[in-house]
C-alpha positions in Angstrom: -1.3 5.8 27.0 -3.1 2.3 26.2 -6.2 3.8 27.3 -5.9 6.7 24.9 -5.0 4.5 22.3 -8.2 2.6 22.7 -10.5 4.8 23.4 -9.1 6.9 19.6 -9.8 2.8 18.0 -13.9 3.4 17.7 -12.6 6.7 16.2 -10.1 5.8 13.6 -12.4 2.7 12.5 -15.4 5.3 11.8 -13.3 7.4 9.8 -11.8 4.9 7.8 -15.1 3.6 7.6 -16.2 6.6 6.4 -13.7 7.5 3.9 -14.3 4.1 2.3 -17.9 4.6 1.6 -17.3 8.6 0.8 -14.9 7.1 -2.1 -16.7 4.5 -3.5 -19.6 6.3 -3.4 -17.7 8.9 -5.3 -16.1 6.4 -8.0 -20.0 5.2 -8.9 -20.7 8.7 -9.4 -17.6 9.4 -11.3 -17.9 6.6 -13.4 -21.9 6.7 -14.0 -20.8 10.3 -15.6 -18.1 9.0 -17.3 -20.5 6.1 -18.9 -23.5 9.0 -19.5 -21.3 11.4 -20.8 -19.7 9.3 -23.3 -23.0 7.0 -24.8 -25.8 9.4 -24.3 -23.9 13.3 -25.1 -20.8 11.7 -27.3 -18.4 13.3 -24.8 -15.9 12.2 -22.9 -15.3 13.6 -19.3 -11.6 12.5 -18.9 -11.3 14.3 -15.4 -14.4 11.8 -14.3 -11.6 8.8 -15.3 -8.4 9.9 -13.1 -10.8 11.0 -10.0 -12.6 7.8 -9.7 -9.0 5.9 -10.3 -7.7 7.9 -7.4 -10.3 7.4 -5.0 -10.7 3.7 -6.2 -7.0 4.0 -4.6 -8.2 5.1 -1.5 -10.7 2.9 -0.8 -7.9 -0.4 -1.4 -5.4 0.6 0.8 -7.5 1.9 3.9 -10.1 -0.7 3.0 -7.4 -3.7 4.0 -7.5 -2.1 7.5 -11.0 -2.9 7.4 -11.2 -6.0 6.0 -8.5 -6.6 8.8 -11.1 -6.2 11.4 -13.3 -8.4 9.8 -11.1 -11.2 8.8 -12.1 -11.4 5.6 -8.0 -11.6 4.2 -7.5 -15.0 2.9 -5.6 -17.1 5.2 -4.8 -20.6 5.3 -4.4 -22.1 8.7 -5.0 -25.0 8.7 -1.5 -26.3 9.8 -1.1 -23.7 12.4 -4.5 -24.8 14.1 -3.5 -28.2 14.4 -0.1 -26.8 16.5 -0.4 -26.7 20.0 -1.6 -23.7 21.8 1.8 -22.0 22.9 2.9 -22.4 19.2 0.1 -20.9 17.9 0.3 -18.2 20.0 4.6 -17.7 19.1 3.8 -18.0 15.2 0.4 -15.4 15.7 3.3 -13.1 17.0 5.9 -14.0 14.1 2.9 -13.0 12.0 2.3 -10.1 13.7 6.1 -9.2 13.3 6.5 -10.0 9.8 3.1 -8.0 8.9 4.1 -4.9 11.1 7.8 -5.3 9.2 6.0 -5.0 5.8 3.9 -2.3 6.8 6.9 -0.7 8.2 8.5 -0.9 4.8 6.0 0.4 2.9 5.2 3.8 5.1 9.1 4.3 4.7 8.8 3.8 0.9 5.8 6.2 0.6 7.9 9.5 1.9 9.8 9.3 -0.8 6.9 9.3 -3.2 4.9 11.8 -1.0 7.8 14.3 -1.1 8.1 13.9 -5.0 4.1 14.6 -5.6 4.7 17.3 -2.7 7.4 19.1 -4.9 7.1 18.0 -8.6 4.3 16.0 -9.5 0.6 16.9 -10.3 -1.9 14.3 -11.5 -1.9 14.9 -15.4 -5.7 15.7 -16.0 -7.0 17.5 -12.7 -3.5 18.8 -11.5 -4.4 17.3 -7.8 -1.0 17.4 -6.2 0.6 13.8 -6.3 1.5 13.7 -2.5 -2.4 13.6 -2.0 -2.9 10.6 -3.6 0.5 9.1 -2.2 -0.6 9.6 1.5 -3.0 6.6 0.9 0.0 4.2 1.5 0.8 5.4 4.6 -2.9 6.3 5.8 -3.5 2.9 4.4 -0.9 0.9 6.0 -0.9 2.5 9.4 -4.3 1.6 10.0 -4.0 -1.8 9.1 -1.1 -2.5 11.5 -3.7 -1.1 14.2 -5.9 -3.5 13.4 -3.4 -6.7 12.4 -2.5 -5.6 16.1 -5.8 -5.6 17.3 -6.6 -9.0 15.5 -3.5 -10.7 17.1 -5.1 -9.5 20.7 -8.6 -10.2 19.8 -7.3 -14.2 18.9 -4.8 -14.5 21.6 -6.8 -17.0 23.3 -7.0 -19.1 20.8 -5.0 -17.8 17.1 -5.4 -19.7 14.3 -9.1 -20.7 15.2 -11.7 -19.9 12.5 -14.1 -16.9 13.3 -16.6 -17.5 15.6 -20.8 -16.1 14.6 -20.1 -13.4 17.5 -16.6 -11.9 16.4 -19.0 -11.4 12.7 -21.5 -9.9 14.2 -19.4 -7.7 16.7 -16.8 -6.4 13.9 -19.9 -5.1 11.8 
């Protein structure tokens, strides 16, 4: 099962990878029209608006997974690198906890909102089904567990210790 899991990580990573460049490439389009439209014609394309704040959506909440991998969240550990290593390693997993117990939260929270845009709600200019745009939550949030899990197994040797030149370059 572990073996599955890993060898579907290189997987996942691309396609997040790739969903976050396919949206923000898709936002400076959007918005580039937007900004055309309304100086150089006088018109307003107020579909260009709500698409590009969807997708701008997207790319936040599965691009925390992959800022994840890179370690680029803020963090302040300066106190915990100081602990020995066994404590280190027992508040990296009370980290781990707490951020899995968040995520947890928040991909129970989204099915309510995913069932209302599934039933009710349509976005008010394009009429894109809600539940679309409320599967980035969990989308989102799922894959950054996978990698706050993967970061806490990456660091186990040594959690808390700033990012060496070689996790940089292998993350990229």
């Amino acid at each position: 099962m572990v073996e599955v899991v890993l060898r579907a990580v290189p997987w996942i990573r691309r396609g997040a990878a790739f969903l976050v460049v396919a949206c923000f490439a898709y936002m400076t389009v959007a918005v580039l029209a937007q900004v055309f439209g309304r100086y150089f014609f006088n018109y307003s394309i107020s579909w260009t608006e709500e698409t590009a704040r969807f997708a701008q959506i997207w790319v936040v909440l599965v691009g925390a997974g992959l800022a994840m991998r890179r370690g680029l969240h803020v963090a302040v550990e300066v106190l915990a690198a100081m602990l020995p290593l066994p404590l280190r390693r027992v508040l990296s997993v009370v980290t781990v906890l707490g951020c899995l117990w968040f995520l947890a939260v928040v991909i129970y929270g989204s099915f309510t909102l995913i069932e209302l845009g599934w039933m009710f709600e349509t976005s008010p200019v394009v009429q894109i089904p809600m539940w679309i745009i409320y599967l980035s939550l969990p989308t989102g949030a799922v894959y950054f567990g996978i990698e706050v899990i993967l970061a806490a197994i990456d660091r186990w040797r040594d959690p808390f210790a700033p990012p060496s030149a070689k996790d940089a370059d292998s993350a990229a």
